[in-house]
N, C-alpha and C positions, 0 to 999 in steps of 0.2 A: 154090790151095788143093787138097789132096788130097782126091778124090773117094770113095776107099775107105780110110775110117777105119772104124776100130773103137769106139764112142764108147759110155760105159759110166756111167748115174746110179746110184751106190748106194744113194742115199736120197734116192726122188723123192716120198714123202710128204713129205718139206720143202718142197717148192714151191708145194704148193696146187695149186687148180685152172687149172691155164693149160696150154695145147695145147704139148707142146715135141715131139713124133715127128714132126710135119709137118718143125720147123723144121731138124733135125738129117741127118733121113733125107737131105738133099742130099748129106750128108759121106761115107755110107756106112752102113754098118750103127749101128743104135742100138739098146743094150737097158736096160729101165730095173729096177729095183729096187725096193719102198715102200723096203727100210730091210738093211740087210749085219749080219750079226754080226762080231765078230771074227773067229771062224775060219772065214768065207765070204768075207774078202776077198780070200787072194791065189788061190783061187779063179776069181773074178768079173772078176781085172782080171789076168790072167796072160797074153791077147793082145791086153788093150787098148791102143790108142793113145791114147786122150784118156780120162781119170775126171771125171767132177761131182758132186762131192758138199758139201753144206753141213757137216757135223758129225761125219761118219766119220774116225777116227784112222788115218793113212796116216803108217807106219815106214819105217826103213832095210830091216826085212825083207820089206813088200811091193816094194818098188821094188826090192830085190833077186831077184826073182819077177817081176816085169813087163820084159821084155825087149823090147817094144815099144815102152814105153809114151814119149810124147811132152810131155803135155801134163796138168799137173792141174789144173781149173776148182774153184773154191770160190764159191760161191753165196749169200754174204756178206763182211762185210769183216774178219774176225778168220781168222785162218790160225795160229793156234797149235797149232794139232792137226796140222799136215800137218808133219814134216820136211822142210822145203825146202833144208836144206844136204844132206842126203844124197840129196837129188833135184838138185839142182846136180850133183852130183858126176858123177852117170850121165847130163845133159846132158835131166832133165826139169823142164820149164820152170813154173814156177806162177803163179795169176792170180785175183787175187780181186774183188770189188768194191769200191773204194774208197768208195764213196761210197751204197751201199746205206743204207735208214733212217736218215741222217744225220737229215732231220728227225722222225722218230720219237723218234727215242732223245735225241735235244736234246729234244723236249716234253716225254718223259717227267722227264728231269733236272730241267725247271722245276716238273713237277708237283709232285715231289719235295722241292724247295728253297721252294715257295710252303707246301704241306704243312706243313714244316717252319716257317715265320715266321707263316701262320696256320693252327692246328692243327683244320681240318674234320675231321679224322678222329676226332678225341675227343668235338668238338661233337660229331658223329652217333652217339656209341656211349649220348651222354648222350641225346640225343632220345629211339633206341630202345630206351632202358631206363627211358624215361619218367621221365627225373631231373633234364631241362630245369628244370623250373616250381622243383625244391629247391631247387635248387643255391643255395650261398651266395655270400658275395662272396669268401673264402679260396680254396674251391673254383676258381670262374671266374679269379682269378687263377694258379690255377695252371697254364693254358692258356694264356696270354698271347699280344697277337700282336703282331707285330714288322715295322716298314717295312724293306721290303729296299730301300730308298731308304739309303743312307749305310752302308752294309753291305758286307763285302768278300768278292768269293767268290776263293777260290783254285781255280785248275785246272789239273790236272796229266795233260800229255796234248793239246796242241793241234792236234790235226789238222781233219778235218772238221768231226766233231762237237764237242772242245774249243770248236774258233772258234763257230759256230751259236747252243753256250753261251751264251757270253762276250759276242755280242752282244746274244744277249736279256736277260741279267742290266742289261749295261750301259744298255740301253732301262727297266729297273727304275731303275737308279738307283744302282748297285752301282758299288763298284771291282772291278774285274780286276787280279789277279796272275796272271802266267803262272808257274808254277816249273820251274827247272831240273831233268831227271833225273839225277841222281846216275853220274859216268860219261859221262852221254855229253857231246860235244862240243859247243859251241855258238858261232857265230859271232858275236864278239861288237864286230867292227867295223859291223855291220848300224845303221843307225837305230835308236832308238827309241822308237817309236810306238806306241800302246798294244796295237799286235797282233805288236809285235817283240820289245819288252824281255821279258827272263827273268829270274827273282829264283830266290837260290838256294834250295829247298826248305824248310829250317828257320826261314828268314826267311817265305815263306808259311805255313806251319803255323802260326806265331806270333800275328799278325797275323788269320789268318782268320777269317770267322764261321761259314763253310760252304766246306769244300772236296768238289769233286766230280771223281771219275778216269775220265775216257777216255783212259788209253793202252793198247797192245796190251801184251801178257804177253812180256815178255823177260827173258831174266837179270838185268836190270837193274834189271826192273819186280819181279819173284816178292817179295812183301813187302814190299813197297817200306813199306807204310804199316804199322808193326809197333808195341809199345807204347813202345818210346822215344820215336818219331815223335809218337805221338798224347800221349803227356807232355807236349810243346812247346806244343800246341794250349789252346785257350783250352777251361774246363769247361763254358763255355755253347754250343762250335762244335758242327757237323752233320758228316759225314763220308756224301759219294753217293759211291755205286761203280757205274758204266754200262760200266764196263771189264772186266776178267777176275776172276772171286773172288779168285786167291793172287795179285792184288796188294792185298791185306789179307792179313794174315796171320787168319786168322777166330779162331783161339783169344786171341790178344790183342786182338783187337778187343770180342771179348764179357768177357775181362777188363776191358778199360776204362770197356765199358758199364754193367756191374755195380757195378764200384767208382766209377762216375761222373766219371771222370777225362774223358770229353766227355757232353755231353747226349745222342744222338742219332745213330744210322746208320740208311739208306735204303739198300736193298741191291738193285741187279737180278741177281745172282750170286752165284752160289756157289763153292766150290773144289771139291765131288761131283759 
């Protein structure tokens, strides 16, 4: 390993409180940053060798400015912000965390999916609006709650967190559909076991009662779930997104919500 690097955090406010100068300084030089603007990055990284940064947008035209540079560190596991084909090209290499908050962001999806079949969150708006005691019987059913026992969840997106899902649903009591991404390839001499088989998209839409997206943002993925898609769906389904906002399309999605075409989205993202 080379000893005199130049190693460069643009946004070490993301990391929290954790000691990283000791661990880097072996490399060679380390400077760190809370946070880059736009037009301070090619700047900051114009003799660096190695970048880390969790959330800073890295173009064709900084790496066209970095003539050093060797290596970019992403300090999560989404790398959609980072051009890595035009860092391929000039032979800098990328590396993210694959497996970063895998169990965070699966509890959070279940929070999400429980939320959704027993509606605490409405209970508590009734409580604190001290409208517990009124409530009628009309009312209280309009809250209903629902065993996620015999219930299907579709997910799209099976990687770390998909699977993590998938199992804890299935510990609920759920079916799992895995759905196919539209586009891409799938091998389909594989087994299938209920962590192999892939059903094609429209057939989960269909069929679901809650579909939740963990996949990364690809051409493939941008929209992926738009209002035709959610047409298909059933008017009582839930729709999670733990994955990138524009894989919803967010203006069709809120048309569907309005006009009721699904019951319900749980959103950790946005497309701003």
């Amino acid at each position: 390993m080379d000893k005199n690097l130049k190693i460069v955090f643009l946004d070490r406010i993301t990391a929290g409180p954790i000691e990283l100068k000791e661990r880097f300084l072996k490399y060679g030089e380390y400077i760190e940053y809370d946070d880059t603007d736009a037009d301070q990055i090619i700047e900051r990284i114009s003799d660096a060798d190695v970048i880390i940064t969790n959330r800073i947008k890295l173009r064709k035209e900084h790496f066209d400015k970095a003539s050093k540079l060797k290596l970019v560190l992403i300090t999560a596991t989404g790398f959609n912000h980072i051009d890595i084909k035009s860092g391929n090209e000039k032979g800098i290499k990328t590396a993210n965390v694959s497996d970063y908050s895998t169990n965070s962001v699966a509890q959070l999806a279940i929070t999400y999916l429980l939320n959704t079949l027993t509606p605490i969150t409405e209970y508590s708006k009734e409580v604190k609006n001290n409208k517990w005691l009124d409530i009628t019987i009309p009312e209280y059913q309009s809250y209903p709650v629902n065993d996620a026992e015999g219930k299907i969840l579709g997910v799209v997106g099976f990687g770390n967190i998909g699977k993590k899902v998938a199992t804890i649903a299935e510990v609920l009591g759920m079916k799992v559909m895995v759905a196919k991404i539209p586009g891409r390839n799938y091998d389909e001499n594989k087994s299938k076991n209920i962590h192999e088989k892939r059903y094609d998209l429209d057939e989960v839409l269909e069929k679901c009662d809650i579909l939740t997206l963990h996949t990364p943002l690809t051409e493939l993925t941008r929209d992926l779930i738009n209002l035709e898609r959610m047409k298909k769906m059933k008017k009582s389904s839930t729709i999670l997104n733990l994955a990138r906002g524009p894989v919803i399309n967010q203006e069709d999605l809120y048309f569907a919500l309005k006009n009721k075409i699904i019951k319900s989205a749980a959103i950790d993202v946005t497309s701003v």
